[in-house]
C-alpha positions, 0 to 999 in steps of 0.5 A, spaced: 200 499 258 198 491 258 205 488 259 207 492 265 205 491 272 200 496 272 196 496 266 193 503 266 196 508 262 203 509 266 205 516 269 211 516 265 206 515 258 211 510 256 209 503 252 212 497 253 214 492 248 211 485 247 217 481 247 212 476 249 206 475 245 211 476 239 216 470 241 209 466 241 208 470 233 215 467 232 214 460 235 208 460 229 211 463 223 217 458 224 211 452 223 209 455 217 203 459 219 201 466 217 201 471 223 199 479 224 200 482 231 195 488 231 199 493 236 193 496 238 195 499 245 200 502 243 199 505 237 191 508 240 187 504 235 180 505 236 176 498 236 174 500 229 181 500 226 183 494 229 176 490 227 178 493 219 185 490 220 183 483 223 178 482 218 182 484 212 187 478 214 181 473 217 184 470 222 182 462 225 185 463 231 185 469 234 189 471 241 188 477 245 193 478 251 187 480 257 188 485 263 184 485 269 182 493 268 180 492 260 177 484 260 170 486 259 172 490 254 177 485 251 171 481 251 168 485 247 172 486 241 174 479 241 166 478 240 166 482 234 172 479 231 169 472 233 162 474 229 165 477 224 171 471 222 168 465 226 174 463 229 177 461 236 178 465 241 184 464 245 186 470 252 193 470 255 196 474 260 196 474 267 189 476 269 187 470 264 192 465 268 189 468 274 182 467 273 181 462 267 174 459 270 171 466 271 174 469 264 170 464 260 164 464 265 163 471 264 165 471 256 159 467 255 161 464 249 167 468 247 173 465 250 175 458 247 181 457 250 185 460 255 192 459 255 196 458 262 203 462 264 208 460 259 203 460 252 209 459 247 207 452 245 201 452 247 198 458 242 203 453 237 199 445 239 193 449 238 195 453 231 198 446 229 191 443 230 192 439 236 185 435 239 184 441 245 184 435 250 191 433 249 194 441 249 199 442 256 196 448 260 190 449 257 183 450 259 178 450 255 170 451 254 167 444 253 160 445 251 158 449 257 164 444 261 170 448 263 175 443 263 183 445 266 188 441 262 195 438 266 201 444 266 206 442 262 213 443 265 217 449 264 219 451 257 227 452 255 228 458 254 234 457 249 230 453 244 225 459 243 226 464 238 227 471 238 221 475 238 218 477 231 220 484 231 219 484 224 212 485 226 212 492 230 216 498 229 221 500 235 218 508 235 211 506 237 214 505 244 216 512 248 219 511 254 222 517 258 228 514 260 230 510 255 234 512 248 230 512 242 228 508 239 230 502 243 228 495 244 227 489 249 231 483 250 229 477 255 236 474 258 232 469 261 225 468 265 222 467 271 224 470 278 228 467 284 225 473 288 219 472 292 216 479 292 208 479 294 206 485 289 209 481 283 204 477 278 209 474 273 213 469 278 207 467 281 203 467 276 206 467 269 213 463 270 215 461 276 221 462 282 226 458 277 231 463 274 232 460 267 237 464 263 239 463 256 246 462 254 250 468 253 252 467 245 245 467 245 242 473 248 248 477 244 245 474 238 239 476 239 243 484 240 246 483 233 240 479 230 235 487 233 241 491 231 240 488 223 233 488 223 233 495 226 239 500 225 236 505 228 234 503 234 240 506 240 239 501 245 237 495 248 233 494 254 234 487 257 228 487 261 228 481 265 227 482 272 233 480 275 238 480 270 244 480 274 242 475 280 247 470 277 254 472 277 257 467 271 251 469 267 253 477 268 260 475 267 259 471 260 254 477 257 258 482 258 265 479 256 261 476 250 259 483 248 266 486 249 268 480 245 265 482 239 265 489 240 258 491 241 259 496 246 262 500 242 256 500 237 249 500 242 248 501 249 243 498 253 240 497 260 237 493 265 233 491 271 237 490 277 235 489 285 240 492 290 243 485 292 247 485 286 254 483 288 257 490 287 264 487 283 260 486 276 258 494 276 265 495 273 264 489 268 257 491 266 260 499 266 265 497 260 261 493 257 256 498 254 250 498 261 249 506 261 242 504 266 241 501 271 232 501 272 232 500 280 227 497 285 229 501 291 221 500 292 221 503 300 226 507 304 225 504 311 226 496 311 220 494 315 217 496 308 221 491 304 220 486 309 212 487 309 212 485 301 217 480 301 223 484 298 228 479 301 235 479 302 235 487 302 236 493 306 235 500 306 243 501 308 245 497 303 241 501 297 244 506 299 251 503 298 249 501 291 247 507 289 252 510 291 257 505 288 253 505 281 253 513 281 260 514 281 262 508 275 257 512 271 251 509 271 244 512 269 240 511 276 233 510 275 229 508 280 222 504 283 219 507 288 212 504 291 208 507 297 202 503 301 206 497 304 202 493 309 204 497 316 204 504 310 203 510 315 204 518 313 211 518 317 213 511 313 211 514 306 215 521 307 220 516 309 221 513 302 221 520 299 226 522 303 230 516 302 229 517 294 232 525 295 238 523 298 240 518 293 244 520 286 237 518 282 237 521 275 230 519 273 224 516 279 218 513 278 213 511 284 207 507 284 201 504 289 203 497 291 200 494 285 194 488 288 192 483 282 188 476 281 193 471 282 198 475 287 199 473 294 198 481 297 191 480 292 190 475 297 192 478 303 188 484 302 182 481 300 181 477 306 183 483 310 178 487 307 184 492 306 182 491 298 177 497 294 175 493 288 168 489 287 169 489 280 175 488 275 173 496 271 175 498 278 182 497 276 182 504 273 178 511 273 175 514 268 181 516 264 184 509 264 189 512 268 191 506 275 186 507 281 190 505 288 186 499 291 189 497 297 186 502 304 188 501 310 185 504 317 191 508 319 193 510 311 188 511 306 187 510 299 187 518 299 193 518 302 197 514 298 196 518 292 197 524 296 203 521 298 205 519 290 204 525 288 208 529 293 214 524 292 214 526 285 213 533 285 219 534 291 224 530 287 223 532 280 222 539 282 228 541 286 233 547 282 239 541 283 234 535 280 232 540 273 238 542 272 241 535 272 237 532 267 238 539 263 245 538 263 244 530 262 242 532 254 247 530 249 243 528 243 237 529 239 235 523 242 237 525 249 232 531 248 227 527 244 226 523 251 227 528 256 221 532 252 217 526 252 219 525 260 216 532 261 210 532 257 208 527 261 209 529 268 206 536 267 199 532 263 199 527 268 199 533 274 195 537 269 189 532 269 189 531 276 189 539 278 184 540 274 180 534 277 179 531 270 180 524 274 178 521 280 182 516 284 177 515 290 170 515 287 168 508 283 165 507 278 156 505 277 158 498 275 154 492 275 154 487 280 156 481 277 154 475 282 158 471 278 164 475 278 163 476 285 163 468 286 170 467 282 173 473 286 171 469 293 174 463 291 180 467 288 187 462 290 194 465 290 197 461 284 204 458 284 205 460 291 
């Protein structure tokens, strides 16, 4: 799953749509140009498939949204594309954006041009035939020279169009939680949140939140509901949706206006500070889920990764207030915070069972490039990886990276693993979620949301993948240096 926060197969076996690269595909076919999107990850190309489809359409400029567990492989494929085709090579996307100089270095030659943070208009200067020197945020390979281009300032998210879902077919992206099919939406970018764990604030799109109008945002449900009439839900997946009261007010009032509510849900990200008086607004107004990052179960953990201006006390209030509107409650969860101790770590669990929660997800502190906690593990020697392969184990499924004397790698998935186990596995918890089913739909996800616990669960018992055992990997020297020089980016 490339756009998540974890790019690894996700516990939920659930995809994530690329609003993003297809907001880039959008800017280009509005200047003229012939675009594909190959939906490899999704759709489980083999590299062959992508490779017929690619040459078929014989691309000029080909960008690949890189990750830090798959960028070898990425670099691979990109290869072969770029033999077959003779074309420029663009990698965008978080890792990229972290590590531009290492990306081209050990690409030897494959990588043209990396696009940094926010590549809508840069992917478009370089299609139109822009002189690369001359591109804003870009860096780029010279001969051999790796030059970094001046940042260009952050884009107005209301001159974007909207994504070119044309391109893509919404039941490619299962989800356990969501209805099906869904869609996403963008309400805005950027985070006023300094959590330490995040890459897109600090990597992709600042600490700006920037919001697009209302009319625009319920355009774009109307424009999705158009171009796709089956689709039951859309998914607003900024990170803070409803850190700006007026915002909320306007979307939500704009979507009664024209009786939208009425025709489609849709769900959101939310943190627990939001101000509790726009829950019967959002309520009305059609919201049915409310994707929660409670994150930790005792309030030195939150503290530990920045999660500012919340508390323990204060989740609890929320989600009582949210279950009795009605609300569809899923919460995120993490284990391994610096400090992390059993104690702690059974603590989070606990606190998770006593909340009104439909559906959970709990995770290790994700640790990448370009973040502060990578950073911060990395001088502390509290990080595992010495190679971005070791990302993922063998399965590609997420490895826990960070180890600390008093609670090991071990014993942070144990403790994921039991902290599933202990909320899913409760006679209440089954039949909630058995009486919660009103629809094909309902089932359809609730089916899904099984076959992937049990096949996650299944693998692990079965010790079909390792968490703790790296792979044999080569020792890069020059990898090695750029991880040494690593810098937290836009901290």
């Amino acid at each position: 799953m490339r756009v998540a926060r974890w790019a690894a197969k996700s516990r939920g076996r659930v995809q994530r749509h690329p609003e993003y690269m297809l907001t880039a595909a959008q800017v280009l076919i509005d200047q003229g140009h012939d675009v594909i999107y190959v939906e490899a990850a999704a759709r489980n190309f083999t590299p062959e498939e992508t490779y017929k489809i690619v040459n078929d359409f014989k691309p000029e400029l080909l960008m690949l949204h890189a990750t830090t567990p798959s960028i070898y492989n990425d670099i691979e494929q990109a290869k072969v594309i770029k033999e077959q085709n003779n074309c420029k090579v663009a990698f965008v996307g978080q890792h990229a954006s972290a590590e531009p100089e290492n990306t081209i270095t050990i690409s030897e030659g494959v990588v043209d041009y990396i696009l940094l943070g926010e590549y809508d208009y840069t992917l478009r200067d370089l299609a139109d035939g822009l002189t690369p020197s001359k591109v804003l945020s870009l860096v780029w390979n010279d001969g051999g020279n790796i030059i970094t281009n001046p940042q260009r300032q952050s884009i107005d998210v209301n001159e974007l169009p909207f994504p070119a879902w044309q391109l893509i077919e919404p039941e490619w992206y299962p989800d356990g939680g969501k209805k099906f099919p869904f869609l996403t939406l963008m309400t805005g970018r950027g985070c006023n949140n300094g959590c330490t764990f995040c890459r897109d604030p600090q990597i992709m799109y600042g600490y700006r939140l920037r919001n697009r109008t209302a009319q625009s945002v319920v355009d774009e449900m109307e424009y999705d509901i158009k171009l796709h009439p089956q689709v039951r839900e859309i998914m607003f997946e900024t990170d803070t949706f409803a850190a700006d009261d007026e915002h909320v007010t306007e979307v939500c009032n704009e979507i009664i206006k024209r009786g939208l509510h009425k025709k489609i849900s849709w769900s959101c990200n939310m943190r627990v500070n939001t101000n509790l008086d726009l829950l019967p607004l959002m309520r009305k107004s059609g919201c049915r889920m409310l994707m929660t990052g409670f994150e930790f179960g005792y309030d030195e953990g939150l503290k530990a990764v920045a999660k500012g201006g919340v508390d323990v006390a204060m989740a609890a209030k929320y989600a009582h207030k949210a279950n009795e509107l009605g609300f569809t409650i899923h919460g995120c969860f993490m284990i391994g915070a610096p400090g992390e101790t059993r104690e702690t770590a059974q603590q989070t669990i606990d606190f998770a069972k006593s909340l009104p929660l439909d559906t959970i997800q709990i995770t290790g502190v994700a640790t990448y490039p370009g973040t502060s906690i990578y950073k911060w593990a990395k001088e502390n020697e509290y990080l595992r990886a010495n190679d971005w392969r070791e990302w993922l184990n063998a399965e590609k499924e997420q490895r826990t990276l960070l180890s600390y004397p008093q609670f090991s790698s071990q014993d942070i998935d144990e403790y994921i693993d039991r902290g599933l186990k202990e909320f899913y596995l409760r006679p209440k918890q089954i039949w909630q979620m058995f009486i919660s089913i009103r629809s094909v739909g309902d089932l359809l996800r609730k089916i899904h949301g099984f076959k992937a616990f049990t096949d996650y669960f299944y693998k692990k018992l079965s010790g079909k993948f390792d968490n703790h055992d790296m792979p044999e990997t080569p020792a890069l020297e020059k990898q090695a240096e750029s991880i040494e020089r690593c810098e937290t980016v836009g901290v």
